[in-house]
C-alpha positions in Angstrom: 0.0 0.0 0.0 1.1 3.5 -0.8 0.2 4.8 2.4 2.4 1.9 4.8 5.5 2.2 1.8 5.8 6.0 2.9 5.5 5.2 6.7 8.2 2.7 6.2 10.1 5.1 4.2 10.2 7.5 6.8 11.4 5.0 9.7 15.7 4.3 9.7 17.7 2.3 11.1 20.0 4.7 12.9 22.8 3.6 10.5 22.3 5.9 7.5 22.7 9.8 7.5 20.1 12.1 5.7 21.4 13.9 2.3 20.8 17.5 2.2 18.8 19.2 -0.2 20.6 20.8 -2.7 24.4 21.5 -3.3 26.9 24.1 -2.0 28.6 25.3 1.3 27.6 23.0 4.0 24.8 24.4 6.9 26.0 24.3 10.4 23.8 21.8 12.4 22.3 21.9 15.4 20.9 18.9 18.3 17.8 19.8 20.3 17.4 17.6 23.7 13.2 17.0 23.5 11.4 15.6 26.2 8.6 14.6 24.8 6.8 14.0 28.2 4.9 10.8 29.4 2.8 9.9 26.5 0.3 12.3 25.8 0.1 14.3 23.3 -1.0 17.6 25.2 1.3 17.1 27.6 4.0 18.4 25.3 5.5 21.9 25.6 4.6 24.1 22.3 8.4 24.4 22.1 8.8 20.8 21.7 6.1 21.0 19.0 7.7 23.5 16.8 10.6 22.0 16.8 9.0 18.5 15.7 7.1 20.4 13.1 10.5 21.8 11.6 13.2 19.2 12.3 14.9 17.3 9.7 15.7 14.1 11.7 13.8 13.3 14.5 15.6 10.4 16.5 13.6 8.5 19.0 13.2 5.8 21.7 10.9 2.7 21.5 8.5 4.4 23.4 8.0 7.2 21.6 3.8 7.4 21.2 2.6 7.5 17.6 0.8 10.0 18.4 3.8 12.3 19.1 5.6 11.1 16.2 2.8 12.0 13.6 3.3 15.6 14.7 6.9 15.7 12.9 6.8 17.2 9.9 6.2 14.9 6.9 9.4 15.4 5.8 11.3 14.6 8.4 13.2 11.2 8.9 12.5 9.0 11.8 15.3 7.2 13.4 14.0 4.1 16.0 17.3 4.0 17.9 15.0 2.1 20.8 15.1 -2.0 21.0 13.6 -3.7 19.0 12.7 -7.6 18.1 15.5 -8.1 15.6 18.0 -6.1 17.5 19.1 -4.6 21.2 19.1 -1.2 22.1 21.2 1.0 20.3 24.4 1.7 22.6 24.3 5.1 24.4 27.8 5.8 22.7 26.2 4.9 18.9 23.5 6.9 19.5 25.9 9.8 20.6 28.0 9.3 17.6 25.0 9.5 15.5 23.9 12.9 16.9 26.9 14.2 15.8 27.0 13.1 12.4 23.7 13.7 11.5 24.1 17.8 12.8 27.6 17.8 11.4 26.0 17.1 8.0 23.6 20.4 8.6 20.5 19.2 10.1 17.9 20.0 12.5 17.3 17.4 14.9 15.7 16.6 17.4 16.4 13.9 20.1 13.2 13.2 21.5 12.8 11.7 24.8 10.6 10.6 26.9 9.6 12.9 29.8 12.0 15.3 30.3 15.9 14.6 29.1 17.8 15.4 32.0 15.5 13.2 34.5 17.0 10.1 34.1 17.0 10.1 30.3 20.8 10.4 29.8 20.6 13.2 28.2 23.5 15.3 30.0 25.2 12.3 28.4 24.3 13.3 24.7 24.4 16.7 26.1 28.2 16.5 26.5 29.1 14.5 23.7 27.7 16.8 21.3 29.6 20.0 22.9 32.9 18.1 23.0 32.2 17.6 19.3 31.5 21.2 18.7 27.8 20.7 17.9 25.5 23.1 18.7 23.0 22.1 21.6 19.6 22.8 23.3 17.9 21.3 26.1 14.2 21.6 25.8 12.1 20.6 29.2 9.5 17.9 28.8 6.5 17.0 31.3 8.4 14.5 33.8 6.4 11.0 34.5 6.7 12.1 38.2 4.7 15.2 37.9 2.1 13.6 34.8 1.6 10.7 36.8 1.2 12.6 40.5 -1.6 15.0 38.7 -3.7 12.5 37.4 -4.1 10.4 40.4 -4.9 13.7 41.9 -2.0 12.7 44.7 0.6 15.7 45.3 3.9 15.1 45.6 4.2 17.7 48.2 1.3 18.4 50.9 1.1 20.8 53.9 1.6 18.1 56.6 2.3 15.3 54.8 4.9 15.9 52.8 7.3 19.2 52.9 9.8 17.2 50.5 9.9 15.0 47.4 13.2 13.1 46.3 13.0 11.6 42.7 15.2 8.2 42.3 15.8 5.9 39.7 15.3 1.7 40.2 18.3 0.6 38.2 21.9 1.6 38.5 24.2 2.1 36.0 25.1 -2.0 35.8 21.8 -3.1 36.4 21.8 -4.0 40.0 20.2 -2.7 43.3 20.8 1.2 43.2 22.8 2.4 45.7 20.9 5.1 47.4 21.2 6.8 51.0 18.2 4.7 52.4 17.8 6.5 56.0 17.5 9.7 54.0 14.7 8.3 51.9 12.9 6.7 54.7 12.1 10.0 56.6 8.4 10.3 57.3 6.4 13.2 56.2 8.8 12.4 52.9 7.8 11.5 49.4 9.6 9.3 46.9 9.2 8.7 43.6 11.1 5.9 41.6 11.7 6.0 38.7 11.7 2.5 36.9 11.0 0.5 39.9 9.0 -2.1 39.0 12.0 -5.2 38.9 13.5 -3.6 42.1 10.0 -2.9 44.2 11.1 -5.5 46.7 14.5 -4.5 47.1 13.3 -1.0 47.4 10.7 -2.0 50.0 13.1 -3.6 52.0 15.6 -0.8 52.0 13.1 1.5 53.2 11.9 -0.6 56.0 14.9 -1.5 57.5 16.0 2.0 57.6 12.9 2.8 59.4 9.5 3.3 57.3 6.8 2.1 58.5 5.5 -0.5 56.5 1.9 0.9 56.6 3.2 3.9 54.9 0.9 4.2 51.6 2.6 3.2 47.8 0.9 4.3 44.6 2.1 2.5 41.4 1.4 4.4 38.1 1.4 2.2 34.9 1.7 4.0 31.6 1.2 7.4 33.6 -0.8 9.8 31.1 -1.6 7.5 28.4 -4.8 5.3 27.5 -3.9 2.4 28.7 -2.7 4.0 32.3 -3.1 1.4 35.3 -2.5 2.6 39.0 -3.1 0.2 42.6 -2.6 1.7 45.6 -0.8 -0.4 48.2 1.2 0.2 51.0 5.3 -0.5 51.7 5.0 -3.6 53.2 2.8 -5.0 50.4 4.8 -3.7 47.5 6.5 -6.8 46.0 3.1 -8.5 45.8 1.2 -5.6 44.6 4.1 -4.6 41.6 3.6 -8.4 40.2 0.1 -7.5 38.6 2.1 -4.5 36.8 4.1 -4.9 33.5 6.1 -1.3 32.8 7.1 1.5 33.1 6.0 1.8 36.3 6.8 4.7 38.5 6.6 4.7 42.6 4.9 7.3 44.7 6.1 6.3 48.6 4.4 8.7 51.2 1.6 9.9 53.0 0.8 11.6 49.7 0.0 8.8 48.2 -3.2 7.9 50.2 -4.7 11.0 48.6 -4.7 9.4 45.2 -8.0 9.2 43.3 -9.4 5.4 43.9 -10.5 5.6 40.1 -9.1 3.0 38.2 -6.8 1.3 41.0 -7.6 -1.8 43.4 -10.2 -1.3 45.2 -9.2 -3.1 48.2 -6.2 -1.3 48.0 -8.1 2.0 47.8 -10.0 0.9 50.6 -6.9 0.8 53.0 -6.4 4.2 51.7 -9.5 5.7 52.9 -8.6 3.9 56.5 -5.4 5.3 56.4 -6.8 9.1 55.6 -8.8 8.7 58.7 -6.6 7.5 60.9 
C-alpha cells in the first residue's frame, strides 16, 4: 500500500545519514534535547512542537507514542534508535556518535525523549558529547512521568503536613543491579519518593526503606503508563509492595508517602483504595 511504503520510508535504522537538499557550502547543524513528556500528546511543551514540526531528523526511543511522532513534519526522517525484536538497544555511545553526524551534515534534529531529558533520560550524556564535538546544543524541558503521573491520580507530591519534601530516584543503577541510594534519607516520614523505573527492584526497594525505618503501613501508589490510555494505577502500601508490583508490567513509576493515600481510587484496586481511605482517617 502506498500509504504503509511512505510510513516505512520514513522510519531508519539509525545507521544511515540524511542527504541535504541541494548542493553548495555546508549548513551548520544543530541537536535539540526533546522531552517529549509521558505519553500524551497535550502534555508536550509548544516548544517541543515546533521543533517536531520543523526538524529534519527526529531520533527517537521505542516508546516514543505514535501520536507524538505523527506531529513531525512529513518530511522529516524517523530514526527508531529504541530495542527492537531483531536487534538490542542502540548503545548510548552509537546513539551519541550519530547525533553528531547527522548535525555535522547540517541538520535540524531533534532527540526526543521521553519525559523530560535530564530526569533520568541520559541526556546530560548526549548533552556532553555533542559539545565536546562542537555541535550546537539545546535542552528543551519535557512533562516529567513524576509530575504527569502525580496529577492524574490527583495525589501531590508535596502536601502541607504530609509531605514538605519530594526526592525523585531511579530503580536501576548504572550495571543493572540494586541502586545504591542513602536509604535512612529516603525513609524519613512526612517524605515523598518517587522511583523512577522501579517495578524489577520494588522488593529490594521496599526492604531498603523498611529496614532504615518506614513504616511498612506507609501508603505506595504505582502508576502504569502514567498519562496514556492504557494508564493502570493500585494503591498499596510499603509492606505489600513486591506482591502488589507483580500485577504490573512497565514503566512503572513509585509514589512512597503519606501523599500517596490522597490518590484518586479511580481505576486502582479497590481493596487497595479501601486501606487508603482507613489510612486518611486514621
Amino acid at each position: 500500500m502506498a500509504g504503509e511504503g511512505r510510513k516505512n520510508e520514513r522510519r531508519g535504522t539509525g545507521r544511515k545519514l540524511v542527504p541535504l537538499r541541494g548542493g553548495g557550502a555546508v549548513r551548520q547543524g544543530v541537536v535539540h534535547l526533546v522531552g517529549a513528556g509521558p505519553g500524551d500528546p497535550e502534555l508536550l511543551t509548544v516548544k517541543a512542537l515546533r521543533l517536531l514540526q520543523s526538524a529534519d531528523v527526529i531520533v527517537h526511543d521505542r516508546l516514543a507514542p505514535p501520536a507524538i511522532l505523527a506531529l513531525a513534519s512529513p518530511q522529516a526522517r524517523l530514526i527508531d534508535v529504541g530495542k527492537r525484536k531483531s536487534r538490542h538497544t542502540l548503545p548510548q555511545d552509537d546513539i551519541n556518535r550519530l547525533l553528531i553526524a547527522l548535525a555535522q551534515e547540517g541538520l535540524t534534529v531533534v532527540r526526543l525523549k521521553g519525559g523530560d531529558p535530564f530526569v533520568f533520560g541520559r541526556g546530560g550524556e548526549e548533552l556532553l558529547a555533542c559539545r565536546a564535538a562542537g555541535v550546537e546544543v539545546h535542552g528543551v524541558p519535557g512533562v516529567t512521568a513524576a509530575l504527569a503521573a502525580a496529577a492524574g491520580a490527583g495525589a501531590p507530591l508535596t502536601h502541607r503536613g504530609l509531605a514538605q519534601s519530594v526526592t525523585f530516584v531511579t530503580g536501576h543503577a548504572a550495571s543493572g543491579a540494586e541502586p545504591d541510594l542513602d536509604w535512612p534519607a529516603l525513609a524519613r516520614a512526612n517524605h515523598t519518593v518517587v522511583v523512577y523505573m522501579g517495578l524489577s527492584t520494588a522488593p529490594a526497594v521496599a526492604g531498603r526503606l523498611i529496614e532504615a525505618g518506614r513504616a511498612g503501613s506507609t501508603p505506595v501508589l504505582l502508576i502504569e503508563n502514567a498519562s496514556r490510555p492504557d494508564e493502570r494505577r493500585v494503591l498499596t502500601s510499603l509492606i505489600e509492595l513486591p506482591s502488589a508490583a507483580q500485577a504490573l508490567e512497565g514503566p512503572v513509576l513509585l509514589v512512597i508517602g503519606e501523599v500517596a493515600a490522597l490518590a484518586d481510587a479511580q481505576g486502582a484496586d479497590l481493596q487497595a483504595a479501601a486501606e487508603a481511605a482507613a489510612w486518611r482517617l486514621a
